[in-house]
C-alpha positions in Angstrom: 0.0 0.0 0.0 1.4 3.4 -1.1 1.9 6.2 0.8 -0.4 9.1 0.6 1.1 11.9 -0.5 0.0 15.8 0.6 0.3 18.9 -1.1 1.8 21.4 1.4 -0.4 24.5 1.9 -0.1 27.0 0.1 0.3 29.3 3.0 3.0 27.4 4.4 4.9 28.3 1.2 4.4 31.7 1.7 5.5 31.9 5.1 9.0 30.4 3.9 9.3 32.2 0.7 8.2 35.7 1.8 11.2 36.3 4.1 13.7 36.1 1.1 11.6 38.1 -1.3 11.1 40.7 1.0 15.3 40.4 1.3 15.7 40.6 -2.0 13.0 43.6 -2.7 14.4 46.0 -0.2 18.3 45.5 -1.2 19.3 48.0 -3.1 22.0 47.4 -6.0 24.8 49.7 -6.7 26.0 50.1 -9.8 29.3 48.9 -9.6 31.6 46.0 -11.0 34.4 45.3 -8.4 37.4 44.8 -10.5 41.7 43.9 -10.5 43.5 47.5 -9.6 44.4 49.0 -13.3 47.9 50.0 -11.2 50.3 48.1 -13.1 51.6 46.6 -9.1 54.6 43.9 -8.7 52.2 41.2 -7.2 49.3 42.2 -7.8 47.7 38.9 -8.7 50.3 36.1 -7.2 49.8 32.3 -6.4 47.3 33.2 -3.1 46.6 36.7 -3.5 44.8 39.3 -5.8 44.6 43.3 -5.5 41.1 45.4 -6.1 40.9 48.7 -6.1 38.9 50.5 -3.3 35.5 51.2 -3.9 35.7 54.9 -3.0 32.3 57.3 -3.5 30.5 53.6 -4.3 28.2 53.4 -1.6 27.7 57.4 -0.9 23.4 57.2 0.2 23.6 53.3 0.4 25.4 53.1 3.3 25.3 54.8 6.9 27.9 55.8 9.5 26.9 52.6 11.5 26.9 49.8 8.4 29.4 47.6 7.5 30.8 46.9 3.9 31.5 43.1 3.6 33.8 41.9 0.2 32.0 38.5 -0.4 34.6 36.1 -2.4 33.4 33.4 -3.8 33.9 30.5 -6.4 33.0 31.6 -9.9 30.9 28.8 -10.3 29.4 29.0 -6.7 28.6 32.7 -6.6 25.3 31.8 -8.0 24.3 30.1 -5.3 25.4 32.4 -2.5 22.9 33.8 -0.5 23.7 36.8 1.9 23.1 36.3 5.3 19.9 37.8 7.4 22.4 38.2 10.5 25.8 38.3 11.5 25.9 34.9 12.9 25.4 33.8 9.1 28.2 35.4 8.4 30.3 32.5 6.2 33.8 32.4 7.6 37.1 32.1 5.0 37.1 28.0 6.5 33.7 27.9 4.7 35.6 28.3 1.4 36.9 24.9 0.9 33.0 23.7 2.0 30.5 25.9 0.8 32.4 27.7 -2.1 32.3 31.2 0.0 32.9 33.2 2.5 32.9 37.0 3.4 35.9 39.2 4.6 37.5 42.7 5.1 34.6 44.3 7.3 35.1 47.9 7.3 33.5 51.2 8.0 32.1 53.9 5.2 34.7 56.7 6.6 37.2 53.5 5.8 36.8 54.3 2.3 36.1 58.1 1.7 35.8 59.9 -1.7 38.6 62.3 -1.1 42.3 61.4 0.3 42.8 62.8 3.6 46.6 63.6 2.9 45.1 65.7 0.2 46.5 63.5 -2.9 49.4 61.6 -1.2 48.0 58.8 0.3 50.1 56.1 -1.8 47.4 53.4 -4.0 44.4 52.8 -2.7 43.7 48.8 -2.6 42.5 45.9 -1.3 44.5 43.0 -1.0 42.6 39.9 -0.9 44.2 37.0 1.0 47.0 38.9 2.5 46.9 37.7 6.0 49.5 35.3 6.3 49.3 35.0 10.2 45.9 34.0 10.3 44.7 31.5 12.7 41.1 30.5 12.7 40.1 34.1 13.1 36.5 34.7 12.4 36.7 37.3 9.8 40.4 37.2 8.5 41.9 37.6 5.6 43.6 34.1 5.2 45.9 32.7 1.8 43.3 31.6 -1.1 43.8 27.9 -1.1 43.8 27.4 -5.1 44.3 29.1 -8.4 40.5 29.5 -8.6 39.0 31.6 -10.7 37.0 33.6 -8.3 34.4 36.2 -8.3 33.7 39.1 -5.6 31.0 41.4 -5.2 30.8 44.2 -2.0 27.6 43.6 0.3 26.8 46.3 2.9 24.9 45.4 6.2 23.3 47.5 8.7 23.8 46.9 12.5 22.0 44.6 13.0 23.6 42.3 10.2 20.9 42.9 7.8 21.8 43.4 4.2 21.1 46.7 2.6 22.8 46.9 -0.4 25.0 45.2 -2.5 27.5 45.4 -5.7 27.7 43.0 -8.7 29.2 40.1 -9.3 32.9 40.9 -10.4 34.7 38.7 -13.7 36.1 35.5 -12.8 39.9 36.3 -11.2 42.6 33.6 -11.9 45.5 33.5 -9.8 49.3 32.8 -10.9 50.3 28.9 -11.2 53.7 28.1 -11.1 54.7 24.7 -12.9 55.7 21.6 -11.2 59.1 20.8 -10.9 58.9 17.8 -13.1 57.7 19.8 -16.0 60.9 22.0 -16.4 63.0 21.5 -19.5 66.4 21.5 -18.2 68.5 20.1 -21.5 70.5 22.7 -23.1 70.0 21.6 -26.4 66.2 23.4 -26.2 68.2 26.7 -25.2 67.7 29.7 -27.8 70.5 30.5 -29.8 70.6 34.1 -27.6 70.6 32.3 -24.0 73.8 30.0 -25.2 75.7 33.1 -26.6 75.0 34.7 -22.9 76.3 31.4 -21.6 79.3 31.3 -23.7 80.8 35.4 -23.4 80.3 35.1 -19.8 82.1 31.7 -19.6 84.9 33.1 -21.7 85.3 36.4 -19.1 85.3 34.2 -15.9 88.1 32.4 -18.0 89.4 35.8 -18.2 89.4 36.8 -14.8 90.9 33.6 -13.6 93.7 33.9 -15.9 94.6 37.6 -15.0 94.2 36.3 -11.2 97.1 33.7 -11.5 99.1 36.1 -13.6 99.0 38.4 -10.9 99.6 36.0 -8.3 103.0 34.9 -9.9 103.9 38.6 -10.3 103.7 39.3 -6.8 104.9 36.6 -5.3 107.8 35.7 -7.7 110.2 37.2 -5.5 109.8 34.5 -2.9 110.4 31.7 -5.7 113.3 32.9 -7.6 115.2 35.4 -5.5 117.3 37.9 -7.0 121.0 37.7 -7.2 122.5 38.8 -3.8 125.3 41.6 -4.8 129.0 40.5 -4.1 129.6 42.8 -1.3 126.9 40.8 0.8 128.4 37.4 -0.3 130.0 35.3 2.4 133.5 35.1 2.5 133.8 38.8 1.0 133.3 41.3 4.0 135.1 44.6 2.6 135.5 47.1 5.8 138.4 48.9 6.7 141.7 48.0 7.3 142.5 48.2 11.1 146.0 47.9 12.6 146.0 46.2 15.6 150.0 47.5 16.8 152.1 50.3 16.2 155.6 48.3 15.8 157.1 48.4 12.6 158.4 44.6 11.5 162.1 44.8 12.3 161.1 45.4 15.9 158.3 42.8 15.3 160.9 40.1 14.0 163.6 40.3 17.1 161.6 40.5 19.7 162.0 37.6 21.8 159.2 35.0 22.3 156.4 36.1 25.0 157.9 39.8 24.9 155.1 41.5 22.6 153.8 44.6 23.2 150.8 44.3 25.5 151.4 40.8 27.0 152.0 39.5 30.0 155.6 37.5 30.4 155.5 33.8 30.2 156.6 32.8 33.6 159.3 30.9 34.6 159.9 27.0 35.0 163.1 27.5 36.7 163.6 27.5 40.6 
């Protein structure tokens, strides 16, 4: 026997179906397509991060001093079937990412993004970076690494105190980050070099030729005089002092010659064996 089968009440639908059209009829959308900084920025879409630019005078009348802009990021193919939270405990979290396909980040203020630069023109590039925080640790509402190269689509939501949505951007163009290639998948044989890179190669293996040769050259140069020392002059030769000639004794040699033995000038007699 088959189960009966009821058709809900009509009423019933209502009741669960009015809520989100009444969402959807009092959000208000702004005119505006959240897009990749047109800076031309070192880094400004890398492996885990991409740079938008700051969506200053957007939400002039749309938002008030006490709302909060959300940026909403998002799967490309899952922004379709993102649905902005009624309060801020439905807030989807940058965990919810790898789960859900979403998740909603960099809370700030209206004055956080005003029309005119306070340092009257000199404020730098204004941006937002979008997975930037690198320290993040299960924080609620941080800015964490984007896990994969995507692509991924963003759109700005603005919510009132009590975490009721207000107003909202469009979707932005699919973003694709930077993929660097696995290590595998390098060519590394020099025979698929281009004719430029191995003349490169070959000048500046020829000057570090270069510079080693001049190196040694030197080397022998300066340290030649330790391996072949000069010739020492004759004056400084062993065997061939030259000084002055010094005489020891004023005796001429006649006196020298008869003198008897142990009777020279300045020594002592020999003494005598005799008793």
């Amino acid at each position: 026997m088959g189960l009966l089968w009821r058709q809900p009440h009509p009423g019933l639908l209502l009741l669960w179906v009015l809520p989100w059209l009444q969402l959807s009829l009092c959000l208000e959308l702004v005119l505006y397509t959240p897009q990749i900084t047109a800076w031309d920025l070192e880094g400004r879409v890398t492996a885990t991060t991409f740079s938008l630019e700051q969506p200053t005078c957007i939400f002039d009348g749309h938002a008030g001093a006490n709302d909060t802009i959300w940026l909403v990021v998002a799967f490309s193919n899952a922004s379709r079937d993102f649905q902005n939270p009624r309060t801020l405990a439905e807030v989807p979290t940058s965990p919810q990412l790898l789960t859900d396909g979403h998740y909603m980040t960099l809370p700030l203020s209206p004055d956080q993004l005003p029309c005119e630069d306070p340092q009257g023109g000199r404020g730098g590039i204004r941006l937002l970076r979008v997975g930037s925080d690198f320290s993040c640790q299960q924080q609620p509402y941080c800015n964490a690494p984007l896990p994969s190269p995507g692509p991924y689509s963003v759109k700005f939501l603005v919510m009132d105190v009590s975490g009721s949505p207000k107003a909202e951007t469009k979707w932005s163009d699919p973003i694709t980050l930077c993929q660097g290639k696995a290590p595998g998948s390098i060519d590394t044989w020099p025979g698929r070099r281009s004719g430029c890179m191995i003349v490169i190669t070959s000048i500046l293996l020829s000057l570090a030729c270069l510079l080693l040769l001049a190196f040694l050259a030197a080397s022998t140069l300066r340290f030649s005089s330790l391996w072949w020392p000069e010739e020492v002059p004759e004056q400084l030769r062993i065997g061939s002092f030259m000084g002055k000639h010094y005489v020891t004794h004023h005796i001429p040699p006649s006196e020298a010659a008869t003198l008897p033995v142990g009777c020279e000038p300045g020594l002592d007699p020999l003494p005598s064996l005799s008793p």
